[in-house]
N, CA, C and O of each residue as an XYZ file, in Angstrom:
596
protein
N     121.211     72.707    127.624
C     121.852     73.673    126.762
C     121.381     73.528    125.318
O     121.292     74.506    124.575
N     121.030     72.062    124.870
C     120.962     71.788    123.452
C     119.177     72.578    123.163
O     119.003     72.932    121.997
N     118.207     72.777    123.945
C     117.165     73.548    123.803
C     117.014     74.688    123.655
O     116.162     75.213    122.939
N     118.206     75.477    124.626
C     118.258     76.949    124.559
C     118.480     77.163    122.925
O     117.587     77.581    122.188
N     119.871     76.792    122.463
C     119.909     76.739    121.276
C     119.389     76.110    120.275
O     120.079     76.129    119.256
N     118.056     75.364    120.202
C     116.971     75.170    119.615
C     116.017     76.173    119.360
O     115.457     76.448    118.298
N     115.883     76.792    120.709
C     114.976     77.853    120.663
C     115.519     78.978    119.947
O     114.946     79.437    118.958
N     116.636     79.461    120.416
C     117.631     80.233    119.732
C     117.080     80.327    118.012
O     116.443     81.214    117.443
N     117.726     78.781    117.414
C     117.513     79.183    115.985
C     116.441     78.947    115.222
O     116.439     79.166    114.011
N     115.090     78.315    116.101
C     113.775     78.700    115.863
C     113.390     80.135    115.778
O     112.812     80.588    114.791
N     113.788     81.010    117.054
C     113.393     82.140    116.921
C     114.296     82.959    115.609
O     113.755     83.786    114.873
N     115.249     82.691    115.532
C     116.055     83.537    114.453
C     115.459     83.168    113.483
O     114.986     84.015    112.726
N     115.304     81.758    113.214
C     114.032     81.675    111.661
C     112.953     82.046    111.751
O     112.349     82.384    110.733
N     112.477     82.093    112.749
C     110.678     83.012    112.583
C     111.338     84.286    112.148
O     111.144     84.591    110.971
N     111.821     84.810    112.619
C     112.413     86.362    112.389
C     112.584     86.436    110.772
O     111.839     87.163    110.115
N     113.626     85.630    110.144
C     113.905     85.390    108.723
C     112.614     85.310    108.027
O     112.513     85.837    106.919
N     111.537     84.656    108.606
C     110.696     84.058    107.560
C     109.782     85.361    107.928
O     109.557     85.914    106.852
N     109.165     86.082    108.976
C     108.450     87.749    109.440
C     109.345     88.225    107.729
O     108.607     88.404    106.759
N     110.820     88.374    107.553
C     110.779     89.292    106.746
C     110.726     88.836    105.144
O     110.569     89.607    104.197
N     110.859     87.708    105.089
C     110.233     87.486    104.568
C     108.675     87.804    103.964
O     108.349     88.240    102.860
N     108.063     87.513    104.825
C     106.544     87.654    104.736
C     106.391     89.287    104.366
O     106.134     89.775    103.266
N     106.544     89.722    105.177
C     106.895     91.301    104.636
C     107.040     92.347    103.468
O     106.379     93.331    103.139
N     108.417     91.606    102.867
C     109.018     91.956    101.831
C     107.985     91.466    100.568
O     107.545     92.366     99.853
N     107.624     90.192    100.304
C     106.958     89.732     99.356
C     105.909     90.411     99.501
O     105.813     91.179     98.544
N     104.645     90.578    100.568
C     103.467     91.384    100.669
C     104.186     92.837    100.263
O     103.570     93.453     99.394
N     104.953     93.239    100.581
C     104.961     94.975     99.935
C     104.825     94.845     98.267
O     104.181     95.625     97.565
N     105.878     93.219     97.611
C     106.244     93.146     96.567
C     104.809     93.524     95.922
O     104.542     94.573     95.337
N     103.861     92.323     96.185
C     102.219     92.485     95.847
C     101.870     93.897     95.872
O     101.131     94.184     94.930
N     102.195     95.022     96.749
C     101.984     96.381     96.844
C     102.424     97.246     95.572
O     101.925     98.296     95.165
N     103.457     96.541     95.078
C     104.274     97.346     94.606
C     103.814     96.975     92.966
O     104.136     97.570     91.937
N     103.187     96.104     93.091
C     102.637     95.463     91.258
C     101.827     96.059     91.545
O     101.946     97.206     91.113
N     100.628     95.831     92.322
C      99.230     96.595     92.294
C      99.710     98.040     92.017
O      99.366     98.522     90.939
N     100.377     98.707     92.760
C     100.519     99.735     91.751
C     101.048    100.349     90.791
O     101.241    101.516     90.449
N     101.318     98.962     90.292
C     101.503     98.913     88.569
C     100.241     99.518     87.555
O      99.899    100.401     86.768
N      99.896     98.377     88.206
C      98.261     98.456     87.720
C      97.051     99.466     87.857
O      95.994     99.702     87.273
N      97.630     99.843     88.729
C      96.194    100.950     89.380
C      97.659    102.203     89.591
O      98.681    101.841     90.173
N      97.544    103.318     89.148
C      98.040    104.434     89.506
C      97.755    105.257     90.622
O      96.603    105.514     90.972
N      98.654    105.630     91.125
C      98.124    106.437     92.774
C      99.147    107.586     92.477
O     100.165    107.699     91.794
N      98.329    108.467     93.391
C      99.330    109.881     93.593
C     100.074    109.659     94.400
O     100.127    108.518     94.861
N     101.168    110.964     94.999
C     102.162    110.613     95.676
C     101.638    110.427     97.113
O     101.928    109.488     97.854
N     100.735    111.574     97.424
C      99.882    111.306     98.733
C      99.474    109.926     98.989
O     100.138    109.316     99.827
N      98.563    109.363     98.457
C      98.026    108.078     98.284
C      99.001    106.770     98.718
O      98.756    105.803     99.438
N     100.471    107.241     97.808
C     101.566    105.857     98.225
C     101.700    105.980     99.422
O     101.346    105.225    100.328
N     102.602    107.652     99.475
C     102.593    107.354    101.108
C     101.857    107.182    102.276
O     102.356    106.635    103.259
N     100.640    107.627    102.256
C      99.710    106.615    102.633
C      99.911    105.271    103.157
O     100.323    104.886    104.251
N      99.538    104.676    102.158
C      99.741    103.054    101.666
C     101.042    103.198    103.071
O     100.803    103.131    104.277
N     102.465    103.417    102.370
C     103.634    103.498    102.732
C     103.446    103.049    104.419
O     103.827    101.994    104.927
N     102.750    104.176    105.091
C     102.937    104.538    106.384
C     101.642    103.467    106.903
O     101.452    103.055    108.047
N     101.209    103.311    106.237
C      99.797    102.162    106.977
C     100.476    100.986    106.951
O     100.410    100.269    107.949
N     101.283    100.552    105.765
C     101.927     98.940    105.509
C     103.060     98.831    106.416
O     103.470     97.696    106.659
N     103.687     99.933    107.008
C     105.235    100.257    107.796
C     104.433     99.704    109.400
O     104.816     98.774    110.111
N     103.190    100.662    109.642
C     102.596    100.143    110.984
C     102.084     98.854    111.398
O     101.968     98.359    112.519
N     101.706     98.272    109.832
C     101.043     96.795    110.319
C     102.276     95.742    110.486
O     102.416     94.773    111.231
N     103.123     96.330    109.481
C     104.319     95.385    109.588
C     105.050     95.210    110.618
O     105.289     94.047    110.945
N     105.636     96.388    111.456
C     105.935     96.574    112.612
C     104.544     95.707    113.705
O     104.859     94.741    114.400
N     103.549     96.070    113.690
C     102.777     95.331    114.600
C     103.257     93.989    114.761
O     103.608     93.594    115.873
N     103.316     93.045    113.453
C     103.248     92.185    112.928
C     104.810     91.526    113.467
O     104.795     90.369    113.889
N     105.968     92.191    113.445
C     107.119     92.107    114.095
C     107.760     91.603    115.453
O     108.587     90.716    115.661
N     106.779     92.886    116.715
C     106.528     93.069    117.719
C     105.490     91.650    117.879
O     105.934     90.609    118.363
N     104.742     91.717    117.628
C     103.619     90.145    117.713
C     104.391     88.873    117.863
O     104.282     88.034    118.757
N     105.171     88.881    116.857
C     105.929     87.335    116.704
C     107.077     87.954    118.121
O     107.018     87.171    119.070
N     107.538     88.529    118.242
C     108.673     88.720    119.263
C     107.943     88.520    120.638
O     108.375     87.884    121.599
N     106.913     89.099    120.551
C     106.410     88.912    121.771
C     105.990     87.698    122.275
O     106.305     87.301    123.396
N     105.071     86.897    121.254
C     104.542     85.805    121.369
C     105.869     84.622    121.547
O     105.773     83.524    122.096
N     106.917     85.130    121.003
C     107.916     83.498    120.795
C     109.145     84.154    121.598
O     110.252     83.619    121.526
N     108.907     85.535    122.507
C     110.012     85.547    123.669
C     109.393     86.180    124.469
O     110.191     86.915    125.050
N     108.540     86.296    124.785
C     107.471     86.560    126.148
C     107.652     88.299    126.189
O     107.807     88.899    127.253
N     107.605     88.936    124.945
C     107.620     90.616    125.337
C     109.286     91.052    125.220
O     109.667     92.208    125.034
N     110.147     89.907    125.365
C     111.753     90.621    125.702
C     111.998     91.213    124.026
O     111.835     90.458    123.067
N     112.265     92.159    123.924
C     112.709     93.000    122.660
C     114.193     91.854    121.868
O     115.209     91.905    122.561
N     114.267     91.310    121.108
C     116.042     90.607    121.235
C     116.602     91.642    119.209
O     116.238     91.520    118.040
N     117.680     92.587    120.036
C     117.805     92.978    118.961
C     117.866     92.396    117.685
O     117.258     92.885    116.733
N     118.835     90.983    117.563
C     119.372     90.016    116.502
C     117.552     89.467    115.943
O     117.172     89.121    114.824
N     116.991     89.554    116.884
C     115.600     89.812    115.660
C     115.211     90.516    114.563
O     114.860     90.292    113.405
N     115.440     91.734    115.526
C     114.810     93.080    114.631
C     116.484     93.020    113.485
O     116.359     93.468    112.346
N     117.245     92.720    113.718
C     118.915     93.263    112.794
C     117.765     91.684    111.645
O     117.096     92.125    110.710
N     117.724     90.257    111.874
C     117.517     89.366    110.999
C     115.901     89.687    110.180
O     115.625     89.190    109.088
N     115.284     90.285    110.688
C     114.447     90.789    109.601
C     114.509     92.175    109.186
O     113.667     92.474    108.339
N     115.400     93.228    109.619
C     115.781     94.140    108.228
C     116.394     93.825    107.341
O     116.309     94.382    106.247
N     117.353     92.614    107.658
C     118.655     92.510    107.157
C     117.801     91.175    106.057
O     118.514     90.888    105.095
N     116.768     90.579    106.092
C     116.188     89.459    105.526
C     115.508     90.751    104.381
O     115.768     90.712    103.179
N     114.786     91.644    104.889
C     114.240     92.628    103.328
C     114.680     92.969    102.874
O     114.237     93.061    101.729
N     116.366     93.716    103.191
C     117.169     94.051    102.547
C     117.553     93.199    101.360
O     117.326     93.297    100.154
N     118.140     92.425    102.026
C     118.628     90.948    100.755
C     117.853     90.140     99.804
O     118.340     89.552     98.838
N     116.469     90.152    100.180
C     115.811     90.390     99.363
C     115.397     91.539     98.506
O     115.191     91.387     97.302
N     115.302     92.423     98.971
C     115.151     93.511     97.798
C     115.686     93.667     96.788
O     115.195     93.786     95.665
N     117.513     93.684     97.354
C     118.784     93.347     96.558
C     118.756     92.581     95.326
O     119.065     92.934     94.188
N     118.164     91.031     95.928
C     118.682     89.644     94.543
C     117.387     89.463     93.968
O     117.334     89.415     92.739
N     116.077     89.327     94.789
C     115.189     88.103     94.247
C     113.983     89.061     93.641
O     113.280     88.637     92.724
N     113.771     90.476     94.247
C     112.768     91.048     94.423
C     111.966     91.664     92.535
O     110.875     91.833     91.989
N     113.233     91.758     92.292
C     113.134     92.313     90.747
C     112.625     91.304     90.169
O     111.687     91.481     89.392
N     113.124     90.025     90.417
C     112.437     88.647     89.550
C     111.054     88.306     89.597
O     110.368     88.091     88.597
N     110.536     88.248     91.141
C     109.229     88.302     91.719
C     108.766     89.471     90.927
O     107.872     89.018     90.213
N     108.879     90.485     90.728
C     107.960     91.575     90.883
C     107.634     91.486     89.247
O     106.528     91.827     88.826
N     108.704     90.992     88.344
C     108.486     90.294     86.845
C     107.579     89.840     86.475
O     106.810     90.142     85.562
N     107.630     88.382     87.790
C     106.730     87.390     87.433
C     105.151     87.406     87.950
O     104.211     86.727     87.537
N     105.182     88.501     89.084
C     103.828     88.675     89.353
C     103.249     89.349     88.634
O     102.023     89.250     88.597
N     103.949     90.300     87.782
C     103.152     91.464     86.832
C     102.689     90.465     85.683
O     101.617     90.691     85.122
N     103.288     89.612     85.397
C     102.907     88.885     84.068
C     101.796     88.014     84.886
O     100.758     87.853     84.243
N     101.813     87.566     85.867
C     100.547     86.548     86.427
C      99.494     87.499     86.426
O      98.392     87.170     85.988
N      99.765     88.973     86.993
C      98.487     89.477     87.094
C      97.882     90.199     85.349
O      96.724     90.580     85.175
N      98.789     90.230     84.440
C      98.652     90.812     83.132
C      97.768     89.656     82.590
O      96.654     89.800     82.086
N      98.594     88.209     82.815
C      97.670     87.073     82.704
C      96.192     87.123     82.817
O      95.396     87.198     81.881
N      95.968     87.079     83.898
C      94.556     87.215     85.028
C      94.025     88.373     84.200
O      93.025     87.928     83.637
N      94.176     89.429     83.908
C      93.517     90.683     83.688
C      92.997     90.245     82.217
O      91.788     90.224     81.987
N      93.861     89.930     81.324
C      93.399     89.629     79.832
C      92.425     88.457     80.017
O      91.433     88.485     79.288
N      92.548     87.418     80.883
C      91.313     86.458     80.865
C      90.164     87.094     81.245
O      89.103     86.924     80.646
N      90.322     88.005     82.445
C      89.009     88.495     82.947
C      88.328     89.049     81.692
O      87.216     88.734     81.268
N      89.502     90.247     80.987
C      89.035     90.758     79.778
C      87.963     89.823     78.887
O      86.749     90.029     78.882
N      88.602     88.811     78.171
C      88.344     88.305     77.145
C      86.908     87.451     78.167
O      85.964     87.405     77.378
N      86.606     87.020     79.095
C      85.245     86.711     79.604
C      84.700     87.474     79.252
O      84.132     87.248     78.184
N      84.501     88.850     79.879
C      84.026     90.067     79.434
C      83.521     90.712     78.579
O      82.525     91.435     78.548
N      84.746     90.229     77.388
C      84.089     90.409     75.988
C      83.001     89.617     75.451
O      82.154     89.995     74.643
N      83.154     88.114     76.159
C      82.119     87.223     75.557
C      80.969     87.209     76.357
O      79.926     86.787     75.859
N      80.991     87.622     77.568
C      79.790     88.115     78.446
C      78.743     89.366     77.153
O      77.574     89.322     76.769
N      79.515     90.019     76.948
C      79.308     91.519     76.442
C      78.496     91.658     75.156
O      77.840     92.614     74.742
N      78.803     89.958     74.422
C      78.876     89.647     73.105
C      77.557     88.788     72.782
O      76.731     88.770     71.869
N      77.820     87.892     74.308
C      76.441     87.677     74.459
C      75.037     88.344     74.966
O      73.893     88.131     74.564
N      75.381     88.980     75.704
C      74.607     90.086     76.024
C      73.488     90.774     74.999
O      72.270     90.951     74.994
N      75.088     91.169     73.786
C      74.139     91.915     72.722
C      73.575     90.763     71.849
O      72.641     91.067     71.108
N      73.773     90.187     71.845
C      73.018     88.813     70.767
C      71.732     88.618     71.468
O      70.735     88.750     70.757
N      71.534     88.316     72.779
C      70.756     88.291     73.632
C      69.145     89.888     73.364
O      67.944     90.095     73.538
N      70.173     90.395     72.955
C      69.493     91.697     73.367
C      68.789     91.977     71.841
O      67.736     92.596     71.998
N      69.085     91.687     70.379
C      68.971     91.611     69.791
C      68.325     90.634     69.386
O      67.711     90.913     68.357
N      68.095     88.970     69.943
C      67.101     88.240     69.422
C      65.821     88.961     70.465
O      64.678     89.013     70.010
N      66.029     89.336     71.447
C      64.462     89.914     72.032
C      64.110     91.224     70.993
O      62.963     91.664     71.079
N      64.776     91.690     70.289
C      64.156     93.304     69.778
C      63.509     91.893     68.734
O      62.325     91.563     68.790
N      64.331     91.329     68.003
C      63.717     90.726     66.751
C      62.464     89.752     67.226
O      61.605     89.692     66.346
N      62.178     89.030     68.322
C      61.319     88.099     68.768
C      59.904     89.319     68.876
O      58.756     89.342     68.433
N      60.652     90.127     69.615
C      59.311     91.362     69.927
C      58.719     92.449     68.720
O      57.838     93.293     68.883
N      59.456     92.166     67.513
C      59.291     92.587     66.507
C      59.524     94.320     66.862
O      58.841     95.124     66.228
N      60.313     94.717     67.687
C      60.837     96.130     67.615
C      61.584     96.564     67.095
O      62.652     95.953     67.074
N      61.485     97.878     66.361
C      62.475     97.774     65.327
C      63.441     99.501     65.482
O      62.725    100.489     65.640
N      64.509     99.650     65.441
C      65.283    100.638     65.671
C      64.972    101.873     65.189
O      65.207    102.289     64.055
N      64.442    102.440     66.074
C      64.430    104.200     66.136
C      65.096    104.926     65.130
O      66.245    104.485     65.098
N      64.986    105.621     64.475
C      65.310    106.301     63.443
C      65.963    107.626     64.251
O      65.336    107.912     65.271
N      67.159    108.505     63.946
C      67.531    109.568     64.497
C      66.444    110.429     63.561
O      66.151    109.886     62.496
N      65.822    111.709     63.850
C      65.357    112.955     62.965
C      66.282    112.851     62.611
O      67.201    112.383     63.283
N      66.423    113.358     61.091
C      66.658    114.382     60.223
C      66.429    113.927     59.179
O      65.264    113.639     58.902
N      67.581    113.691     58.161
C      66.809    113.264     56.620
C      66.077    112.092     56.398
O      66.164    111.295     57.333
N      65.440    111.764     55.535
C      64.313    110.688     55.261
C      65.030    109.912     54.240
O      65.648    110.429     53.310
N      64.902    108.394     54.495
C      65.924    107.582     53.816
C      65.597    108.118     52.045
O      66.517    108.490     51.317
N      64.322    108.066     51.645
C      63.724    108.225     50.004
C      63.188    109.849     50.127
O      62.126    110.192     49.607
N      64.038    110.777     50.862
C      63.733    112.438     50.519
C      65.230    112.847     49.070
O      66.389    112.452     48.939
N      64.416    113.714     48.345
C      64.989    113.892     47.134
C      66.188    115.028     47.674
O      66.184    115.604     48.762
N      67.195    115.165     46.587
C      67.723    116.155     46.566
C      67.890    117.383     45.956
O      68.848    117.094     45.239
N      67.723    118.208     45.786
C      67.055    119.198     45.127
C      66.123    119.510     44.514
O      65.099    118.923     44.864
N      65.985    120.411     43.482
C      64.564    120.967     43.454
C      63.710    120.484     42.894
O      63.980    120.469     41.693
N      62.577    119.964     43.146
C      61.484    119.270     42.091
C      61.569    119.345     40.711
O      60.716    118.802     40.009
């Protein structure tokens, strides 16, 4: 008896921790498109592709850790696990990932700039090494007079 109910609240925590897994990966969904703007088509999209893998992903663990038997108190402990997360923790996460990825983005930036910086320094000791010297736009002539002789 003491195994059944081993197994029991193994499987109810895989279930907890599926929605888990879930909820936080949408969270990541849901900063990225912070960052990157999408139309409404586009989310739902997203929406209906992330709903199917997740569900796959559901069905997989149920199947694999009860041989195919459907057990509702699965499917009730991982809606009921995104829910409650959505509720308390999700707003905090979704805080702290925007600032990790705002983080990340300004470093990439500021490489970038010094990539960019070197680049032109780079690019500028070859004009000066090669003794080439900057193109003039047509039109006026630096020593042309202004008016009439």
């Amino acid at each position: 008896m003491g195994e059944l109910i081993g197994f029991e609240l193994s499987f109810a925590f895989n279930s907890v921790l599926m929605g888990l897994k879930i909820i936080i990966a949408y969270d990541v969904l849901r900063v990225i498109r912070i960052f990157i703007k999408h139309g409404v088509i586009i989310e739902n999209i997203e929406d209906f592709i992330f709903a199917n893998i997740s569900g796959l992903f559901v069905f997989g663990m149920i199947y694999s850790s009860n041989n195919g038997a459907v057990r509702g108190f699965s499917l009730f402990l991982v809606a009921f696990t995104i829910w409650a997360y959505n509720m308390s923790v999700s707003r905090i996460v979704i805080n702290w990932l925007r600032k990790a990825f705002k983080t990340f983005r300004k470093a990439l930036q500021k490489r970038a700039k010094a990539f960019r910086m070197r680049y032109k320094e780079t690019k500028v000791r070859k004009d000066f090494v090669h003794g080439e010297k900057k193109k003039r736009l047509p039109g006026k002539k630096r020593n042309q007079k202004k008016g009439p002789p």
